[in-house]
N, C-alpha and C positions, 0 to 999 in steps of 0.2 A: 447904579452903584452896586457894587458886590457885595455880599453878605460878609460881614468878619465873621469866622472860626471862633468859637469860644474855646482859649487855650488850657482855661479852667475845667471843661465840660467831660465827666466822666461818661467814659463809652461800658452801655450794659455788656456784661461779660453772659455769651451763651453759651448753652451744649450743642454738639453737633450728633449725641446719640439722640434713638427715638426717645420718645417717651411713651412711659411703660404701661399704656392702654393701647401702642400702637406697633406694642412688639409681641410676634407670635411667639406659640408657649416651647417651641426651641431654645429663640434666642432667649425667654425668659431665663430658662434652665439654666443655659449657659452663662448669662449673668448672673445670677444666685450663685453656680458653681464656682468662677469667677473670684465672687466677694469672699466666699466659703474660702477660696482659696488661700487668697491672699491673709485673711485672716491666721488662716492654719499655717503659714509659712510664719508671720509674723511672733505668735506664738514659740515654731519649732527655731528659730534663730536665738529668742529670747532667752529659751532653754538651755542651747548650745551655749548661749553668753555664759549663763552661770556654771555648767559642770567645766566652761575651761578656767573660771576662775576661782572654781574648788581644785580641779586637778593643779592651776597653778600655785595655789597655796602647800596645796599636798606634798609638790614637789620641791617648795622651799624647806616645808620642811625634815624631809629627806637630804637631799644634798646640802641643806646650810646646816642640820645637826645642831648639837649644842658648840660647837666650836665657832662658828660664825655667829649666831646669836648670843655669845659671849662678845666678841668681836663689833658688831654693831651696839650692844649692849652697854659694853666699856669704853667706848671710843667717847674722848673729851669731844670728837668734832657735833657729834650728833646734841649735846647737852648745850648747843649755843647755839640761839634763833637764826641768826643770820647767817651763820654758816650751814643750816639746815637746809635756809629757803635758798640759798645759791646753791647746793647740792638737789633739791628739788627742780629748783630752775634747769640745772646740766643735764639732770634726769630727762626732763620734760622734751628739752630742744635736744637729745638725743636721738629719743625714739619720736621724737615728732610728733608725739601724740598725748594732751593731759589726759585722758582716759586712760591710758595703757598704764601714766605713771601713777596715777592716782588708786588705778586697778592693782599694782603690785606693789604697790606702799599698804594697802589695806591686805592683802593677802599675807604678808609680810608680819602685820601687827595680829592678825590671825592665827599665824603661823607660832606668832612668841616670839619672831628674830626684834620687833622694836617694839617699844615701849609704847601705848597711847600717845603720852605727853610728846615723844619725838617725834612719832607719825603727822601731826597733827603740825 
């Protein structure tokens, strides 16, 4: 009679690198370089995230001036929850992305074109 499969039975997950009393001090190097690497990219992206999302506040508040932050400021739509979060919501599935709208709602309220309480 044939063995049944245990369809329960987790399979050990391996590495297919050496292990590192069986790699010479090249390849060590190059592994260190490697992690060094990736590290220092992970870092220089992080960076980049934040000066675009200071230049993009910078930029609101240039081109939006005090005219538009009047504008969003005085508009009855923004002082009513629901009309917010379906304006949030059109935002959102606009750019397809709740980071991007979440990123320029907060740059926005940075910026002084909205008010905490509306951003929020």
């Amino acid at each position: 009679m044939a063995a049944v499969a245990d369809k329960w039975d987790v399979k050990q997950m391996e590495s297919g690198d050496k292990a590192w009393s069986r790699r010479t001090g090249p390849e060590k190097a190059l592994f260190v370089f490697i992690q060094v690497l990736k590290v220092a990219m992970a870092l220089g992206l992080l960076y980049i995230f934040l000066i675009s999302l200071s230049m993009m506040g910078n930029a609101f508040k240039v081109i939006g001036g005090p005219t538009a932050g009047k504008v969003f400021r005085n508009n009855d739509i923004f002082d009513n929850p629901f009309a917010g979060c379906s304006l949030g919501v059109l935002a959102t599935v606009l750019v397809q992305s709740s980071s991007t709208s979440t990123s320029i709602i907060i740059t926005m309220t940075a910026a002084g074109l909205i008010d905490p309480e509306n951003a929020i």
